[in-house]
C-alpha positions in Angstrom: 21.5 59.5 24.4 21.5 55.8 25.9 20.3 53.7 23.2 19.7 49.6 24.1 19.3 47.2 20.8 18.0 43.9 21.2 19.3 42.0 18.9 22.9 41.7 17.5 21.6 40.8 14.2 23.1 42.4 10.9 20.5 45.3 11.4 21.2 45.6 15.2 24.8 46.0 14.4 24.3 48.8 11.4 22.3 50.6 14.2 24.7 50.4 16.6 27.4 51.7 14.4 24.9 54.4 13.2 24.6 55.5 17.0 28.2 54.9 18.1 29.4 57.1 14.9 27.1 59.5 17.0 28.8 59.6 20.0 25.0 57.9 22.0 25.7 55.8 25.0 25.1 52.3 23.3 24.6 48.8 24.9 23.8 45.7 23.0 22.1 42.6 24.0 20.9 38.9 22.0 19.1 35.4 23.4 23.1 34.4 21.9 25.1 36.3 24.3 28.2 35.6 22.7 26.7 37.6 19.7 26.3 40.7 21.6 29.6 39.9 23.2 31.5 40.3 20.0 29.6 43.0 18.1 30.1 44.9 21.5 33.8 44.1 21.7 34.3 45.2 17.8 31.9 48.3 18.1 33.6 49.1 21.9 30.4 48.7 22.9 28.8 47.4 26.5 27.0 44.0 26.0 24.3 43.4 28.5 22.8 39.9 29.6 19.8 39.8 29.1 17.2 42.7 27.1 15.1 43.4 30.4 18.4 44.7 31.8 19.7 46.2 28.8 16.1 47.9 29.1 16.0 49.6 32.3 18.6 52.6 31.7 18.2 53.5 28.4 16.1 56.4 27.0 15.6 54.9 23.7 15.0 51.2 23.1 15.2 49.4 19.3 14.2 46.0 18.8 16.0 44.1 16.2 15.1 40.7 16.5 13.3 38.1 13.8 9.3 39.4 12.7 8.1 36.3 14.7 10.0 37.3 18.2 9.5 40.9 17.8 6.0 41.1 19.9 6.7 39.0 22.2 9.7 40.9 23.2 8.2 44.5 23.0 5.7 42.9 25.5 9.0 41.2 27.2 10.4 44.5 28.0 7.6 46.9 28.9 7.8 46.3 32.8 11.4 47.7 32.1 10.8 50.9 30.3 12.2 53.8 31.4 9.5 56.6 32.0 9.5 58.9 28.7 11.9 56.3 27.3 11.4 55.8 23.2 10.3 52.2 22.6 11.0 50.7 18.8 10.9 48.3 16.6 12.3 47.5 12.8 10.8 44.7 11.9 9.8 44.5 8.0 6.2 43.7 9.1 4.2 46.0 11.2 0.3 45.1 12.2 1.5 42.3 14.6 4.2 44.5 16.1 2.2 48.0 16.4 -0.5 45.6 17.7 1.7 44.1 20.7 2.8 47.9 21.7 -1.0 49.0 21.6 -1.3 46.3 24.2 1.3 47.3 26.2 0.7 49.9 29.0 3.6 52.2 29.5 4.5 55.7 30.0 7.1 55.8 27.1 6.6 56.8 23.8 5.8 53.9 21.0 6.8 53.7 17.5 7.1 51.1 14.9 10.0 51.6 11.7 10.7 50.1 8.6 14.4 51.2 7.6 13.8 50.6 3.6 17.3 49.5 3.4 19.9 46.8 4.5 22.8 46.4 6.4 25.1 47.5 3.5 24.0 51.3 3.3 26.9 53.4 3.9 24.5 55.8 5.0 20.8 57.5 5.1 21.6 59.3 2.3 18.3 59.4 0.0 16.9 56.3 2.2 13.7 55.6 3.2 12.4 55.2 6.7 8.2 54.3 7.0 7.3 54.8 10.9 4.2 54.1 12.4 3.9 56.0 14.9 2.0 54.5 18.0 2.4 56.7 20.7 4.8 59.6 19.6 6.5 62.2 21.4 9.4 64.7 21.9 12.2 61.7 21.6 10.4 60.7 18.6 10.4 64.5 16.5 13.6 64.1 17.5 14.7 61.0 16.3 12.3 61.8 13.2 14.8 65.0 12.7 18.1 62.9 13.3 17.1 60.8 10.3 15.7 63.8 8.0 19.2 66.0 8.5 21.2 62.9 7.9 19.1 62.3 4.1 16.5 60.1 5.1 12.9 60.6 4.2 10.7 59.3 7.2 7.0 58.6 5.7 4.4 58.3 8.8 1.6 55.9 8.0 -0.7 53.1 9.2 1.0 49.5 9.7 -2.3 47.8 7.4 -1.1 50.1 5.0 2.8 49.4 5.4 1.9 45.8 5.5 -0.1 45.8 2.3 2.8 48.1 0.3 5.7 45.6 1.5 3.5 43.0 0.2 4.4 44.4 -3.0 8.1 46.2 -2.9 9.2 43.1 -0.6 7.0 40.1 -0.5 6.0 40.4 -5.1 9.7 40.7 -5.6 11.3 38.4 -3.6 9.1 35.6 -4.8 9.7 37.1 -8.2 13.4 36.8 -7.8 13.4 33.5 -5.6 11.3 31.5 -8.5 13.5 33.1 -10.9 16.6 31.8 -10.0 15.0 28.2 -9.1 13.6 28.5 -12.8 17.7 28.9 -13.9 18.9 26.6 -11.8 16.5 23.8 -12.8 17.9 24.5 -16.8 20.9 23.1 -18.7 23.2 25.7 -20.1 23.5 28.5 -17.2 27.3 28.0 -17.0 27.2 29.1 -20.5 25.6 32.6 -20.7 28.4 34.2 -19.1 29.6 34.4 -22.7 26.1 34.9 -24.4 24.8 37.2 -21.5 22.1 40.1 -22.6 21.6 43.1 -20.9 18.8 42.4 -19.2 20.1 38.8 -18.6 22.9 39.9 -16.9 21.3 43.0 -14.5 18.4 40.7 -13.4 21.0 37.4 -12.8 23.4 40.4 -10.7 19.9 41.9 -9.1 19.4 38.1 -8.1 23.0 37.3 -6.7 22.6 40.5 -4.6 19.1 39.6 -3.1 20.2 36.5 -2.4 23.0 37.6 -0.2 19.5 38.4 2.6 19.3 36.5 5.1 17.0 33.0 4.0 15.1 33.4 7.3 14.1 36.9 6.9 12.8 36.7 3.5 10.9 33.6 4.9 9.0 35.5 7.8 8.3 38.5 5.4 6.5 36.0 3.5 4.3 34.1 6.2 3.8 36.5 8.3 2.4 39.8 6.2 -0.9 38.7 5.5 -1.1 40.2 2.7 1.9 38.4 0.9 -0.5 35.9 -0.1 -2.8 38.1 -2.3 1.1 38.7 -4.0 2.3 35.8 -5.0 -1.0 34.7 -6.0 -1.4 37.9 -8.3 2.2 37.0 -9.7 1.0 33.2 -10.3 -1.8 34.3 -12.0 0.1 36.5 -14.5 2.2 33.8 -15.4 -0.7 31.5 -16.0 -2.5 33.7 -18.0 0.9 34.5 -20.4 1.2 31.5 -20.5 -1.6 30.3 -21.9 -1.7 32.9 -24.7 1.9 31.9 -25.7 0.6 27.6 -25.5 -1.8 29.0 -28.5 0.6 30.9 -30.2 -1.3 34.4 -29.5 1.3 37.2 -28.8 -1.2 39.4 -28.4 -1.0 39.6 -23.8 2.9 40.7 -24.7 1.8 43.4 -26.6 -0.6 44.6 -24.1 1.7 44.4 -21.2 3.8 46.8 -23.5 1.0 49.0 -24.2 -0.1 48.9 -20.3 3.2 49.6 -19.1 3.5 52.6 -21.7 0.5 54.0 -20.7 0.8 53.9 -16.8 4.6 54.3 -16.3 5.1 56.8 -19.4 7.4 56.4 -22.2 9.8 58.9 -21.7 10.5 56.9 -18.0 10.9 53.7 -20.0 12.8 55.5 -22.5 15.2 56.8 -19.2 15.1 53.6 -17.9 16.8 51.2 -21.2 19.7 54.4 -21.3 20.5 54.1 -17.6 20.7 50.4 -18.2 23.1 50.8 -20.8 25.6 53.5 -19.3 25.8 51.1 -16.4 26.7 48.6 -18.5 29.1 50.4 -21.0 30.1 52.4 -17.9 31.7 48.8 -16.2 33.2 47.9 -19.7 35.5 51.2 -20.0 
């Protein structure tokens, strides 16, 4: 297989890997072309120009270039499609993207991804992979296979709907986790709970330090542009507002009902699963 990735981002390069580990043909280009130049020299890679001619002899394309750029370059590259080739994207935000390749006309296949994962999976092992799949085809089932063999589950579904899920699994947590640590960092004493530490303290503060190893811009454009974000963090604003309230006149009562709620629509015995996995991963790191 001859596989071009635009974009010699940290995703373009886990792809690249992914496909040279698989023996694919695989070139490599980025606007930076020093970028491309040294992901390609470390992966033994070819590093093309420009993405038009990165394009033109490949049979499957992937696009891995910032949510904002990624229409404009599926449209950038169209005139260069191979016919039959397989045309993707991975950008973490789909409606704008699936949009620009409905406007495209081509006779290659079309389909939109979201790898659920980050450049530091080892592997697909038990990852997920949503797909939106514009105009599919035989390189696609293929593909689709690759991924399934390999551990991954590939979930086919509208990109209003993907949009509106990641509003919640990406753009609800990482606001959750951004204010959280701008909420520490704007209090005395955080150099000090090192030593007084709680369980939960400590896996939410290392859940924290991990999500802010992302890239800044990324988690930025996830939040501007899916359309849906907004109806997130306002949802999560609104919580707080409310607790908050209760808690100014000393009512405990909304605690108590978030406990019941949560028992009642999650389950006890998956809350009961969830406190003892928390502690064998903490006594686990202790032994």
């Amino acid at each position: 297989m001859k596989l071009a990735i635009l974009g010699a981002g940290a995703m373009g390069e886990w792809f690249a890997k992914f496909a040279k580990n698989r023996e694919w043909n695989v070139s490599i280009s980025d606007i930076k072309k020093e970028k491309a130049q040294k992901v390609a020299e470390e992966l033994n890679l070819k590093a093309v120009e420009s993405n038009k001619k990165a394009v033109e002899e490949a049979d499957t394309v992937l696009v891995s270039v910032p949510i904002k750029e990624t229409p404009k370059v599926i449209k950038e590259v169209s005139d260069s499609l191979k016919s039959n080739a397989l045309l993707l994207d991975i950008a973490s935000v789909k409606e704008k993207s699936a949009e620009a390749m409905k406007e495209i006309d081509v006779d290659s296949e079309l389909v939109s991804i979201h790898p659920l994962f980050g450049p530091g999976a080892k592997n697909l092992e038990n990852k997920n992979i949503i797909s939106i799949p514009v105009k599919a085809g035989k390189r696609y089932t293929e593909l689709k296979k690759i991924f399934s063999n390999m551990g991954a589950l590939v979930v086919e579904m509208e990109a209003s709907e993907h949009d509106r899920l990641m509003s919640i699994t990406q753009s609800l947590t990482h606001y959750t986790l951004l204010t959280y640590f701008s909420a520490l960092n704007s209090m005395k004493g955080l150099e000090k709970t090192e030593t007084f530490k709680t369980p939960i303290f400590q896996n939410l503060l290392d859940l924290t330090k991990a999500f802010l190893q992302e890239d800044p811009k990324l988690c930025g454009d996830i939040q501007t542009e899916n359309r849906y974000s907004t109806m997130a963090r306002s949802s999560l604003r609104e919580a707080c507002r409310s607790l908050d309230v209760g808690l100014k006149s000393k009512n405990t009562k909304p605690i108590e009902e978030i406990f019941e709620e949560a028992h009642d629509k999650i389950g006890s015995e998956e809350l009961k699963t969830a406190y003892e996995k928390l502690y064998e991963k903490i006594e686990g790191k202790e032994k």
